[in-house]
PQR file of N, CA, C, O and H, with PARSE charges and radii, in Angstrom:
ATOM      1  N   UNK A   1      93.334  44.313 -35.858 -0.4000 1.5000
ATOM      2  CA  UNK A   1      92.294  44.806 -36.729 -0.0000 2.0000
ATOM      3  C   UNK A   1      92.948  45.172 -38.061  0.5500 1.7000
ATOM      4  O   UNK A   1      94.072  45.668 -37.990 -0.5500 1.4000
ATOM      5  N   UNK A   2      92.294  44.964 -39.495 -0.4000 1.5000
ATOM      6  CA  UNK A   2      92.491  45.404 -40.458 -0.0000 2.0000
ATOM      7  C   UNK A   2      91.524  46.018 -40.915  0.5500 1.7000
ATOM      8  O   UNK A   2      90.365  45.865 -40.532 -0.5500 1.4000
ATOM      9  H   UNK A   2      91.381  44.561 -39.553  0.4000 1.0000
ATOM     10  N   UNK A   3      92.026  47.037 -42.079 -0.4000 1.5000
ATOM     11  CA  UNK A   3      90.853  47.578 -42.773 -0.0000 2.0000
ATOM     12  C   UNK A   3      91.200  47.513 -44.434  0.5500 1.7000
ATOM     13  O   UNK A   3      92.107  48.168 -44.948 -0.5500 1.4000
ATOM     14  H   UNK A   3      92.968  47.161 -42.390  0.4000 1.0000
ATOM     15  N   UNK A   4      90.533  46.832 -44.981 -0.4000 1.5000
ATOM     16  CA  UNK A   4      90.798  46.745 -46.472 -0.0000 2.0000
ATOM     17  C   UNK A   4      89.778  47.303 -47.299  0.5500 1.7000
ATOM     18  O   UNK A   4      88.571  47.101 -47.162 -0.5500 1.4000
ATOM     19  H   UNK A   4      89.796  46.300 -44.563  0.4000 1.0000
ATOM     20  N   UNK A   5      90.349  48.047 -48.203 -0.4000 1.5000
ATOM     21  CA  UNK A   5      89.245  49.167 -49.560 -0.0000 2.0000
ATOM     22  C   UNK A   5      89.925  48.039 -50.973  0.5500 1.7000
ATOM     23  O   UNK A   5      91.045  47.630 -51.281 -0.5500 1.4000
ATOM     24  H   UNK A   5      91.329  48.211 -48.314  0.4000 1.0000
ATOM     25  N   UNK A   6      88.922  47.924 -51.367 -0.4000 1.5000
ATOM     26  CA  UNK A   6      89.136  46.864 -53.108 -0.0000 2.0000
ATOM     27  C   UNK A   6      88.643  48.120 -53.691  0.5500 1.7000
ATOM     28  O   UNK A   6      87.679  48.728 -53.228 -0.5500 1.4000
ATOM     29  H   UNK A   6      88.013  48.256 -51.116  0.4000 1.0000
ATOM     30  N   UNK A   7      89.418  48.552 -54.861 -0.4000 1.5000
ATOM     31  CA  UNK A   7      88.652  49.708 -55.745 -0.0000 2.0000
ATOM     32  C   UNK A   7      87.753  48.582 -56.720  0.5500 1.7000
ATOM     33  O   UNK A   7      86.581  48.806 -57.025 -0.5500 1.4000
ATOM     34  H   UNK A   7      90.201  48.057 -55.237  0.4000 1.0000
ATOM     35  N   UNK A   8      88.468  47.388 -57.139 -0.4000 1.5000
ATOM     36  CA  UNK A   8      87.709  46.858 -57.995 -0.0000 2.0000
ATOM     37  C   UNK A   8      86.346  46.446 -57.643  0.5500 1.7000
ATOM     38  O   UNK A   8      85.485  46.495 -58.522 -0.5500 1.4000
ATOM     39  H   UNK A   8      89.420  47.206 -56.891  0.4000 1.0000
ATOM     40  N   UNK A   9      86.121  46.144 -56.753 -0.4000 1.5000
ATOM     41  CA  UNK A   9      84.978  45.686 -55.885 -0.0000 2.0000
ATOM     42  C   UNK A   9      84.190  46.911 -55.105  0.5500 1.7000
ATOM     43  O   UNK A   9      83.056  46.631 -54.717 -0.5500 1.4000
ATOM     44  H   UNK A   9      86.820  46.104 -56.039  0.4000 1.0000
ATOM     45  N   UNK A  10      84.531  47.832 -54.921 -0.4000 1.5000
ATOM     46  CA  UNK A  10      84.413  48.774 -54.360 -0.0000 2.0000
ATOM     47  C   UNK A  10      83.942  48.077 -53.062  0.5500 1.7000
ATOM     48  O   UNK A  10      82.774  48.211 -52.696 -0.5500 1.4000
ATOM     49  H   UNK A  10      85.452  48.060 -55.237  0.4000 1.0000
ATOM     50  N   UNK A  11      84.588  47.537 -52.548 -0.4000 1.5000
ATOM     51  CA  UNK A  11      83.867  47.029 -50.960 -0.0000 2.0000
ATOM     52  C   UNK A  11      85.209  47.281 -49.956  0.5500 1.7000
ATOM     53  O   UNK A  11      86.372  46.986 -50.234 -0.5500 1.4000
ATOM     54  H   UNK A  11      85.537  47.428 -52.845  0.4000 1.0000
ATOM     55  N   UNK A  12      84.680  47.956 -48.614 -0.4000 1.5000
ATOM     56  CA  UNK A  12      85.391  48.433 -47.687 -0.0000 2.0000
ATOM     57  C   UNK A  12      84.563  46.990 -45.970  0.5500 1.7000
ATOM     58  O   UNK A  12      83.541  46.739 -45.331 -0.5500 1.4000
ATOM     59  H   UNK A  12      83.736  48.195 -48.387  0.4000 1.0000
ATOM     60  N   UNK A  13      86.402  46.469 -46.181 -0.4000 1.5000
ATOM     61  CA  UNK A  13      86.286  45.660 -45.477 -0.0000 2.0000
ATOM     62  C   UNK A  13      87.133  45.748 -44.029  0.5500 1.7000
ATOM     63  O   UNK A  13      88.293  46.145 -44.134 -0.5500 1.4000
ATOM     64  H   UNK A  13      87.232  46.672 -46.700  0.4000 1.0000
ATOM     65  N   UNK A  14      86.595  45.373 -42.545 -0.4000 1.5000
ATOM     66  CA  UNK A  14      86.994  45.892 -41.568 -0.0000 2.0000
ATOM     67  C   UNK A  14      87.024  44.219 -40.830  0.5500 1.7000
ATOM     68  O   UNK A  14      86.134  43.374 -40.926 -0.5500 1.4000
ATOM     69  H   UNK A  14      85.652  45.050 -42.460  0.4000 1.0000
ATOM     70  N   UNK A  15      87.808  44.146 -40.394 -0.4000 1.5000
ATOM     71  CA  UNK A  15      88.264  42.641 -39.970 -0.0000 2.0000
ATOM     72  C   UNK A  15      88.756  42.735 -38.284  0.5500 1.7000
ATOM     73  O   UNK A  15      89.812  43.113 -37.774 -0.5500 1.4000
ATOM     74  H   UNK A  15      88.531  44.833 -40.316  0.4000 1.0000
ATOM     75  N   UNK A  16      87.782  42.335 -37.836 -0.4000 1.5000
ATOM     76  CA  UNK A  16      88.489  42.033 -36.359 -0.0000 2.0000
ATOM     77  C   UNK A  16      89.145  41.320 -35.129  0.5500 1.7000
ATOM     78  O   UNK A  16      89.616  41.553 -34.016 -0.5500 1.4000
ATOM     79  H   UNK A  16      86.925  42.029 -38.250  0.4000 1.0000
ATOM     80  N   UNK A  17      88.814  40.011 -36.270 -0.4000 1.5000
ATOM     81  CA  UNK A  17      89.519  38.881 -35.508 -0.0000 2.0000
ATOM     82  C   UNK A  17      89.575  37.985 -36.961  0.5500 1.7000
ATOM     83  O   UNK A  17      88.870  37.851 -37.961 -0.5500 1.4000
ATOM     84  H   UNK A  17      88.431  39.821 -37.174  0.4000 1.0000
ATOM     85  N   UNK A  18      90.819  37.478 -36.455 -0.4000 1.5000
ATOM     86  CA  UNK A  18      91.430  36.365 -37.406 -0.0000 2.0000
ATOM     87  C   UNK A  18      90.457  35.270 -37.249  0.5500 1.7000
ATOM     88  O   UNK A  18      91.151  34.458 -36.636 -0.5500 1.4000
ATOM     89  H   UNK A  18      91.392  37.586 -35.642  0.4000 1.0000
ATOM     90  N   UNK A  19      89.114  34.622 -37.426 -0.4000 1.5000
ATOM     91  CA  UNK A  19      88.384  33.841 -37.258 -0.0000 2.0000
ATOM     92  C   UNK A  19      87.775  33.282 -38.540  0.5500 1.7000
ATOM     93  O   UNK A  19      87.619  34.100 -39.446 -0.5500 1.4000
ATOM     94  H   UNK A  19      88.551  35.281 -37.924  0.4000 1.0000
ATOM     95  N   UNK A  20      87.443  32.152 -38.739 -0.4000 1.5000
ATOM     96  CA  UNK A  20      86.929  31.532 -39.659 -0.0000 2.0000
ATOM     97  C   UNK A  20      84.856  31.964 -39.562  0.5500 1.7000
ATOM     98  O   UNK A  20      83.995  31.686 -38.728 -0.5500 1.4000
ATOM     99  H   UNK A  20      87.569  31.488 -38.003  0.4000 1.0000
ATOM    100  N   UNK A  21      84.838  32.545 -40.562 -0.4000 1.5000
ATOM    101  CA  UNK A  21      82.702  32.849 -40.909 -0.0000 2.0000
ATOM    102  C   UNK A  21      82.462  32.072 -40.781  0.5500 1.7000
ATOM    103  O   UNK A  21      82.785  31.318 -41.699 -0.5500 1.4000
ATOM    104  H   UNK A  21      85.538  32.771 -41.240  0.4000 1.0000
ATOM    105  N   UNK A  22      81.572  31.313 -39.426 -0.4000 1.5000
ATOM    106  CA  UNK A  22      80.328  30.517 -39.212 -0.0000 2.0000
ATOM    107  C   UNK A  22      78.970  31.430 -39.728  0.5500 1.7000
ATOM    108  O   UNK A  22      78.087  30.656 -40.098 -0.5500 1.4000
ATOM    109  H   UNK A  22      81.310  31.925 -38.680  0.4000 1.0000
ATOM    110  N   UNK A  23      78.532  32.989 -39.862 -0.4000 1.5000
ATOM    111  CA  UNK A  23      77.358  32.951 -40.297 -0.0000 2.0000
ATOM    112  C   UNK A  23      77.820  34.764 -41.016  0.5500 1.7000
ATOM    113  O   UNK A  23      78.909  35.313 -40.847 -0.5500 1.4000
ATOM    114  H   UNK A  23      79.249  33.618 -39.562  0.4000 1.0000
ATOM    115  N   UNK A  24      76.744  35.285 -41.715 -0.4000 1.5000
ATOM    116  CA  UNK A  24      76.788  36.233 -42.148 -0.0000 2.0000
ATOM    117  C   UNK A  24      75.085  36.673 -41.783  0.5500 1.7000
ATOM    118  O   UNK A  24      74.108  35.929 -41.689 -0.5500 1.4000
ATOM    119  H   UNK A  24      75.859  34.839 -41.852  0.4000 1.0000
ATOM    120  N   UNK A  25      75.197  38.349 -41.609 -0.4000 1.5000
ATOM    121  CA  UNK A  25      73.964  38.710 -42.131 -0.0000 2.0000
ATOM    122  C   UNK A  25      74.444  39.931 -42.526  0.5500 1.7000
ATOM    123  O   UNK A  25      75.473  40.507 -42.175 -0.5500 1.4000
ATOM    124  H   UNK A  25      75.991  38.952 -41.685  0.4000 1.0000
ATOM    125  N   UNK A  26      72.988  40.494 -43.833 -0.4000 1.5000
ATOM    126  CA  UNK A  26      72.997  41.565 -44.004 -0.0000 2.0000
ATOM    127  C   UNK A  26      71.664  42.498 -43.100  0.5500 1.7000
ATOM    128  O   UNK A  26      70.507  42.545 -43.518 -0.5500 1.4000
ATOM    129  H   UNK A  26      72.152  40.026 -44.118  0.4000 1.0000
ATOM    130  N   UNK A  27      72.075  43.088 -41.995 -0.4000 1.5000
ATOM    131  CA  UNK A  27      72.305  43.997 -41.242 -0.0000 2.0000
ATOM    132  C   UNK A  27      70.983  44.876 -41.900  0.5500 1.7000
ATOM    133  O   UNK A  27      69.770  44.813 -41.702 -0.5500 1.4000
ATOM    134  H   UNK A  27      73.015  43.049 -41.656  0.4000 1.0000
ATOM    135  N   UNK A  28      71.843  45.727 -42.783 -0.4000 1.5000
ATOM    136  CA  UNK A  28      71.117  46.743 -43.618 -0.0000 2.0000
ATOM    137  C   UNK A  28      71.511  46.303 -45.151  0.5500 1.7000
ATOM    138  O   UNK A  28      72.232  45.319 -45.318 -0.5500 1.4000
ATOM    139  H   UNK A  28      72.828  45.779 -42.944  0.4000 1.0000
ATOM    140  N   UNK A  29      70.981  47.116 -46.346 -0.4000 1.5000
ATOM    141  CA  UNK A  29      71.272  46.667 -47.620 -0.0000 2.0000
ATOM    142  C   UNK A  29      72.717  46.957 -47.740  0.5500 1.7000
ATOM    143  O   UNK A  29      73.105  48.087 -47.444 -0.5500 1.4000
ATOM    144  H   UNK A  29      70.395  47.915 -46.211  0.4000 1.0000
ATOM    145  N   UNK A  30      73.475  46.143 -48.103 -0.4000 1.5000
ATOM    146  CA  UNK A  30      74.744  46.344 -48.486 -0.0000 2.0000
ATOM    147  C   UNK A  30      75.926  46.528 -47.325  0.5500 1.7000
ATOM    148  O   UNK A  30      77.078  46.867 -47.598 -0.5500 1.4000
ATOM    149  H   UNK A  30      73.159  45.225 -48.343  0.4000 1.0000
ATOM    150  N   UNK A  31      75.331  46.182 -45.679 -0.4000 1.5000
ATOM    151  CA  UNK A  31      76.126  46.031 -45.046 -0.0000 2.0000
ATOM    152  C   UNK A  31      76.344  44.849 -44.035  0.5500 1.7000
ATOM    153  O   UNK A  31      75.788  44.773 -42.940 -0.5500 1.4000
ATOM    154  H   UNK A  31      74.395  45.907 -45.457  0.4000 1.0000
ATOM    155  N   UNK A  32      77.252  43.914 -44.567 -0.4000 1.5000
ATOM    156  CA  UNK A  32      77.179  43.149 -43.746 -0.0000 2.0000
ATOM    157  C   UNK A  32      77.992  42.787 -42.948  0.5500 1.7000
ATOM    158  O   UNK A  32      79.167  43.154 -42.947 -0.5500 1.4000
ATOM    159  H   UNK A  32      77.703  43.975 -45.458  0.4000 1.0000
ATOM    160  N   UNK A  33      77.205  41.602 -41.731 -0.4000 1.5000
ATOM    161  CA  UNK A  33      78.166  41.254 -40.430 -0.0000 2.0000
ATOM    162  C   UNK A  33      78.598  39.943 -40.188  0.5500 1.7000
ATOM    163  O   UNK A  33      77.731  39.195 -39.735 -0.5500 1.4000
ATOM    164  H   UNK A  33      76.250  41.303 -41.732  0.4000 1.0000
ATOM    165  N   UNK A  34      79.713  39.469 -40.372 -0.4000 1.5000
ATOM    166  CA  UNK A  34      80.273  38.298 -40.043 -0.0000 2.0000
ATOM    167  C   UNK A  34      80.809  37.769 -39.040  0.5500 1.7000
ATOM    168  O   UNK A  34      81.826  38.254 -38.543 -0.5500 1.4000
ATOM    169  H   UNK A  34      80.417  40.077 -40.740  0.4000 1.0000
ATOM    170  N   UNK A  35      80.100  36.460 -38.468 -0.4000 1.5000
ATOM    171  CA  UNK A  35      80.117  36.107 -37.057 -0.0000 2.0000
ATOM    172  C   UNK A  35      81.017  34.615 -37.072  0.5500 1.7000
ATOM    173  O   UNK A  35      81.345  34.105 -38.144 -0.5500 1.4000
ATOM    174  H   UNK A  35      79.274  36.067 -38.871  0.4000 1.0000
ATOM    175  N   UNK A  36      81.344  34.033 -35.826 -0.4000 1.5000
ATOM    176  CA  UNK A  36      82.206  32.923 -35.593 -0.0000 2.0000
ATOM    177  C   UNK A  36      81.113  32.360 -35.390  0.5500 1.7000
ATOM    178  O   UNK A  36      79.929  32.692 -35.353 -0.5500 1.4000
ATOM    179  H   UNK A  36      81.077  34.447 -34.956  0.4000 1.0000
ATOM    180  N   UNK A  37      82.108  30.834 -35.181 -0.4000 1.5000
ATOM    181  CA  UNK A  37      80.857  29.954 -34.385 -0.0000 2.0000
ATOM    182  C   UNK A  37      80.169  30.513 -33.090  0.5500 1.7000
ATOM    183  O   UNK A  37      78.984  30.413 -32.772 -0.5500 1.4000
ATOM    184  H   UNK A  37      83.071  30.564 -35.211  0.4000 1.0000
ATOM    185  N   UNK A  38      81.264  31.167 -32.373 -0.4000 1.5000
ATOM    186  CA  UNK A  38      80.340  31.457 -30.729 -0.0000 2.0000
ATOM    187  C   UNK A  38      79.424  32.695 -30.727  0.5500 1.7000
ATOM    188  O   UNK A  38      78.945  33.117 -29.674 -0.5500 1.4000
ATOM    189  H   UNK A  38      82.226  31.249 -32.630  0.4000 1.0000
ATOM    190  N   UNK A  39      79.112  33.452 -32.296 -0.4000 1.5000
ATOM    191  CA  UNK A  39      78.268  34.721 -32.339 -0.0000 2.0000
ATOM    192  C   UNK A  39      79.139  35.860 -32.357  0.5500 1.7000
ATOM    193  O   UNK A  39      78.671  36.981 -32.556 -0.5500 1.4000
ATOM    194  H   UNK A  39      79.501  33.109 -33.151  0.4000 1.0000
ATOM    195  N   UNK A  40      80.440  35.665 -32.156 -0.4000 1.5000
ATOM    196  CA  UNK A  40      81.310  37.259 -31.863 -0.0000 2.0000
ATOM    197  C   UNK A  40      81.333  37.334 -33.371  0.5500 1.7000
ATOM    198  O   UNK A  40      81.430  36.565 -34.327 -0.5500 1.4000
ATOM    199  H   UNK A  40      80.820  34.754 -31.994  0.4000 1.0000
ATOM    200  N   UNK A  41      81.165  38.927 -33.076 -0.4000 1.5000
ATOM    201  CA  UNK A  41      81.848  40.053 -34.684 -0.0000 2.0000
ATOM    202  C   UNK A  41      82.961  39.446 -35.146  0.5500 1.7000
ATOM    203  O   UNK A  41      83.782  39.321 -34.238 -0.5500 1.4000
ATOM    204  H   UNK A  41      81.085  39.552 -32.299  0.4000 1.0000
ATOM    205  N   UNK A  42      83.455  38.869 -36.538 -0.4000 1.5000
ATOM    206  CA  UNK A  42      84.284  38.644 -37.185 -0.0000 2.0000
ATOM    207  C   UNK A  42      85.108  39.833 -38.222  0.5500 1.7000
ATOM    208  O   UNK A  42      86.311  40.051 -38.361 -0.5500 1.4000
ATOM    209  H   UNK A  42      82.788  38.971 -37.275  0.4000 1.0000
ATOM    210  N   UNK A  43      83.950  40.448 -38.835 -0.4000 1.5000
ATOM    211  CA  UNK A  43      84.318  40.827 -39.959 -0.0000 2.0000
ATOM    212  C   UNK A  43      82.950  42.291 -40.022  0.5500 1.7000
ATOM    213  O   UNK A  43      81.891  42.145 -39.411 -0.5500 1.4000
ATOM    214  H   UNK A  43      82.972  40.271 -38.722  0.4000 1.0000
ATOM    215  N   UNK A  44      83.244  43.575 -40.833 -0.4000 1.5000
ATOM    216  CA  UNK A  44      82.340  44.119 -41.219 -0.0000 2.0000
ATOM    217  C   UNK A  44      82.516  44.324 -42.765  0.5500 1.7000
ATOM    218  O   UNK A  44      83.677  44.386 -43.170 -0.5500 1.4000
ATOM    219  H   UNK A  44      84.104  43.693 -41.329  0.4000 1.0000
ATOM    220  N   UNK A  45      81.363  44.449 -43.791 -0.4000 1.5000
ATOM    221  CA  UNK A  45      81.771  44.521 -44.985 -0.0000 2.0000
ATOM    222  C   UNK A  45      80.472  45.107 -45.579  0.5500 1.7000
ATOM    223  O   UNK A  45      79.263  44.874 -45.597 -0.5500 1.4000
ATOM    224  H   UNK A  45      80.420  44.399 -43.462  0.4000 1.0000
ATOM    225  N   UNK A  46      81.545  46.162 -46.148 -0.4000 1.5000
ATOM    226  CA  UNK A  46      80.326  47.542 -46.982 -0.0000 2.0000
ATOM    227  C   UNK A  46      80.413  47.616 -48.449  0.5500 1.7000
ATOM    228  O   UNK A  46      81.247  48.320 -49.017 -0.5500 1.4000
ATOM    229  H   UNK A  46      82.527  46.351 -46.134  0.4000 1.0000
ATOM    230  N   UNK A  47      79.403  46.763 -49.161 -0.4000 1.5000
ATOM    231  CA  UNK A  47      79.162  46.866 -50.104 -0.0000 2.0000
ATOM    232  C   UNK A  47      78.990  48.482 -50.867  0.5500 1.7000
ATOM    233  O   UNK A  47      78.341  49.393 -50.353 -0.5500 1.4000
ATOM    234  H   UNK A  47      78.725  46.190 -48.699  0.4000 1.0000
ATOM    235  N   UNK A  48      79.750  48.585 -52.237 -0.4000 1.5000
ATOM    236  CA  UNK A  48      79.439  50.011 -52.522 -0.0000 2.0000
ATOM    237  C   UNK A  48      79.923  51.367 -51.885  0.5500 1.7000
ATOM    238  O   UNK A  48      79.472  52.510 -51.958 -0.5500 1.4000
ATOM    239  H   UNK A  48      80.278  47.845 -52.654  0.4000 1.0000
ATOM    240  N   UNK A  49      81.299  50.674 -51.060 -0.4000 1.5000
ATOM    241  CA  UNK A  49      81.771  51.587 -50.248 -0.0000 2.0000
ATOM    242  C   UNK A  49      81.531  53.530 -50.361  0.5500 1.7000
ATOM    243  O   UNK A  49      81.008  54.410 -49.678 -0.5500 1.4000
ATOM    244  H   UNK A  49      81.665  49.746 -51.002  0.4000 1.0000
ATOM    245  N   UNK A  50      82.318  53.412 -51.720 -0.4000 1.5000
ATOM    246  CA  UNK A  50      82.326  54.715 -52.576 -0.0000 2.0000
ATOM    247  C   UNK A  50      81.123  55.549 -51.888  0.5500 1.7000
ATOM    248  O   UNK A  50      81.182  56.604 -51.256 -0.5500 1.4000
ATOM    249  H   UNK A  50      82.743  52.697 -52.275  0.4000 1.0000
ATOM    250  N   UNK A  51      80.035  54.755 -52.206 -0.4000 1.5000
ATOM    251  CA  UNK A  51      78.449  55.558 -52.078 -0.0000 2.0000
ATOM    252  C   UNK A  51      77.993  55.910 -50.529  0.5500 1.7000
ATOM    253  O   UNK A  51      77.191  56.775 -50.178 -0.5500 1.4000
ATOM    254  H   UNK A  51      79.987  53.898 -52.720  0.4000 1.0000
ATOM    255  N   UNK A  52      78.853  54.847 -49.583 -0.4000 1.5000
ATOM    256  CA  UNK A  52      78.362  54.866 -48.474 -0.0000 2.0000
ATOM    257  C   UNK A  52      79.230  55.663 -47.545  0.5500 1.7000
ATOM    258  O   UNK A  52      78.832  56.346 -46.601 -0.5500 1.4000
ATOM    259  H   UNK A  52      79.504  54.145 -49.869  0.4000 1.0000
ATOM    260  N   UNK A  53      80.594  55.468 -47.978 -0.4000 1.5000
ATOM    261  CA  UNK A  53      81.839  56.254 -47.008 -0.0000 2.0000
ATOM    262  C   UNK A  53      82.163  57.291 -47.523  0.5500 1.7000
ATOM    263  O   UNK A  53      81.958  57.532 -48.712 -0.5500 1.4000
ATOM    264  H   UNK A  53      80.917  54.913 -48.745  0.4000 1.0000
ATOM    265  N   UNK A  54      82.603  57.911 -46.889 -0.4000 1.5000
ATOM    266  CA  UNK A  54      82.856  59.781 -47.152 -0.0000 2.0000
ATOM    267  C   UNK A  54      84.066  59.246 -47.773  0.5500 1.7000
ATOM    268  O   UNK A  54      83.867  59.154 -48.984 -0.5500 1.4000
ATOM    269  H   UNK A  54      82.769  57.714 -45.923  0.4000 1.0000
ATOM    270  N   UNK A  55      85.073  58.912 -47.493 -0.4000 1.5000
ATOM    271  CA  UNK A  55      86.240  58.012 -48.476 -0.0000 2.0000
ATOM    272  C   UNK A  55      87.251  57.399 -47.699  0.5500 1.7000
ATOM    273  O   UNK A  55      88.082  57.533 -46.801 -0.5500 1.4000
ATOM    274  H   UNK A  55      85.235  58.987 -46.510  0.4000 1.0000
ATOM    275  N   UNK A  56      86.419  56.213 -49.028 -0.4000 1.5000
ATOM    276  CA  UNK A  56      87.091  54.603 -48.040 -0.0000 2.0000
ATOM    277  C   UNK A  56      88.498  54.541 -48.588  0.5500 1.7000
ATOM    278  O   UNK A  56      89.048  53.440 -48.547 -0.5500 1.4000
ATOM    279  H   UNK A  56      85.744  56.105 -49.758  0.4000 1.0000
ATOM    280  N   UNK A  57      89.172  55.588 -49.105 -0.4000 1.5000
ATOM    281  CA  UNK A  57      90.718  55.035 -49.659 -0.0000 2.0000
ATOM    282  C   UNK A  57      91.320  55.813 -48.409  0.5500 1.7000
ATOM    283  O   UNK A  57      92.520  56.011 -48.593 -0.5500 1.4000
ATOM    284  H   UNK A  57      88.726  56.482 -49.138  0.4000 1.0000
ATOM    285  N   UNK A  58      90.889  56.290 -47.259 -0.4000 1.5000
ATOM    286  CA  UNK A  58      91.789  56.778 -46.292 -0.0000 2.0000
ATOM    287  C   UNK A  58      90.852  56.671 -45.099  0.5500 1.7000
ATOM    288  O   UNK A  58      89.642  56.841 -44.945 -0.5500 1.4000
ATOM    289  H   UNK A  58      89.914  56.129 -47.110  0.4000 1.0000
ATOM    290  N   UNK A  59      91.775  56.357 -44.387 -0.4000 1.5000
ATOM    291  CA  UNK A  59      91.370  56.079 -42.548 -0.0000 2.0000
ATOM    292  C   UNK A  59      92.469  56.735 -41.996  0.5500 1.7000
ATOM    293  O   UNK A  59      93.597  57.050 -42.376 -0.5500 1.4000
ATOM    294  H   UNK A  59      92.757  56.220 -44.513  0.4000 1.0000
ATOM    295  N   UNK A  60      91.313  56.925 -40.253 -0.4000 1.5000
ATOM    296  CA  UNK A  60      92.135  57.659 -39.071 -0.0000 2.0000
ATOM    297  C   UNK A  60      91.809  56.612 -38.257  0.5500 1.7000
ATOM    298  O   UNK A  60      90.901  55.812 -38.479 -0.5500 1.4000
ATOM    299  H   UNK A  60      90.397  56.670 -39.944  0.4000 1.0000
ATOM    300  N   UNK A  61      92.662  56.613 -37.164 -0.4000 1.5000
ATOM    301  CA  UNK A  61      92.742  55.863 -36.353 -0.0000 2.0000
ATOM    302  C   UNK A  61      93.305  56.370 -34.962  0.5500 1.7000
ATOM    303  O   UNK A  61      94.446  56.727 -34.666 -0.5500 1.4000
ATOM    304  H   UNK A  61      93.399  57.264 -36.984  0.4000 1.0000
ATOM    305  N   UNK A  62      92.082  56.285 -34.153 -0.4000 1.5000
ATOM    306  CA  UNK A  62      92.682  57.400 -32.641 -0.0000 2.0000
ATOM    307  C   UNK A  62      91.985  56.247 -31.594  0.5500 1.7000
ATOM    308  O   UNK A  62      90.886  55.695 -31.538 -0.5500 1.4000
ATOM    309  H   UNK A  62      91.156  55.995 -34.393  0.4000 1.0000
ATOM    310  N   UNK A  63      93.233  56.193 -30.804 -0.4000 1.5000
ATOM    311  CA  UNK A  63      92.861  55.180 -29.018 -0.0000 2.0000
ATOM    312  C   UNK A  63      92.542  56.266 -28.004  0.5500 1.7000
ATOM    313  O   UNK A  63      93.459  57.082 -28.090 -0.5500 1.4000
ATOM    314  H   UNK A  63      94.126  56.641 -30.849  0.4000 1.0000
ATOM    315  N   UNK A  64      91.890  56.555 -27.319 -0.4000 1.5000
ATOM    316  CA  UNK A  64      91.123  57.416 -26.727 -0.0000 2.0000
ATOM    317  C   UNK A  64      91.971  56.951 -25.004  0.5500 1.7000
ATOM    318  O   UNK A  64      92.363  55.877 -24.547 -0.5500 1.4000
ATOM    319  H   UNK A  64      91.145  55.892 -27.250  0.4000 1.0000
ATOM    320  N   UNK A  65      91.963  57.896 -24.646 -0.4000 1.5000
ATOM    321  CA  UNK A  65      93.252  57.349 -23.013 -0.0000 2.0000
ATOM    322  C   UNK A  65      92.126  56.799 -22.068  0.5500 1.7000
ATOM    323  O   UNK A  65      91.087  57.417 -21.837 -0.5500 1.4000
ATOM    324  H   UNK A  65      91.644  58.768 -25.017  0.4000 1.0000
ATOM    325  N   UNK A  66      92.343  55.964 -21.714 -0.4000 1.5000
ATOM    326  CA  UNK A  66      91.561  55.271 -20.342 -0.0000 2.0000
ATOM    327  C   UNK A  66      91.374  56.712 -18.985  0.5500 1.7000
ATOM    328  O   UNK A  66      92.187  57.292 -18.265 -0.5500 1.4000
ATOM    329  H   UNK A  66      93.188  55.462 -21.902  0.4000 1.0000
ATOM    330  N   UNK A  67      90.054  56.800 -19.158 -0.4000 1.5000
ATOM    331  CA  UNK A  67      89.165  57.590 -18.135 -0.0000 2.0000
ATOM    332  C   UNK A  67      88.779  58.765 -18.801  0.5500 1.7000
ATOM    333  O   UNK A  67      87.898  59.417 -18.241 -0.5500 1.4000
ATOM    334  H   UNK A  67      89.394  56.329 -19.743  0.4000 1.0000
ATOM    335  N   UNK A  68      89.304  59.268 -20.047 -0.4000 1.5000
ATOM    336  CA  UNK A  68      88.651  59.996 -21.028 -0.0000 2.0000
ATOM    337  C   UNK A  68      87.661  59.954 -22.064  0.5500 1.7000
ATOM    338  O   UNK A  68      87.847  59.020 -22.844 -0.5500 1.4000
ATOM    339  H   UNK A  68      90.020  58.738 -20.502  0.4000 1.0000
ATOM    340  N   UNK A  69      86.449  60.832 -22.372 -0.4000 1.5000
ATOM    341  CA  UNK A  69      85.323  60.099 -23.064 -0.0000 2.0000
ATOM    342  C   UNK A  69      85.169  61.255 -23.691  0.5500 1.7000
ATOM    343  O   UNK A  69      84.283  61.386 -24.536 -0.5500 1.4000
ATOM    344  H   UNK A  69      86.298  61.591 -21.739  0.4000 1.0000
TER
END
């Protein structure tokens, strides 16, 4: 998984598989979802990040232990 912030673009991009976009939709305004050929999640991408993320220039990242919720 990657997660990429463009200040120039202001778009906060979340990538989950190395796959080539067979389709896109926008979801909601300004958020969209990018799919493979077989329908799996490719890609997420948030237009206008700034406005939408509490702040996209920093991420956490926590794996939660198997049998804990």
């Amino acid at each position: 998984m990657k997660v990429i912030y463009d200040r120039d673009t202001d778009t906060l991009t979340v990538i989950f598989a190395n796959m080539p976009v067979a389709e896109s939709d926008e979801d909601k305004p300004g958020v969209i979802l990018d799919y493979d050929a077989s329908g799996n999640l490719v890609s997420l991408e948030i237009l206008d990040a700034s406005r939408r993320v509490g702040l996209p220039t920093q991420i956490e990242y926590q794996v939660i232990p198997v049998g804990v919720s």
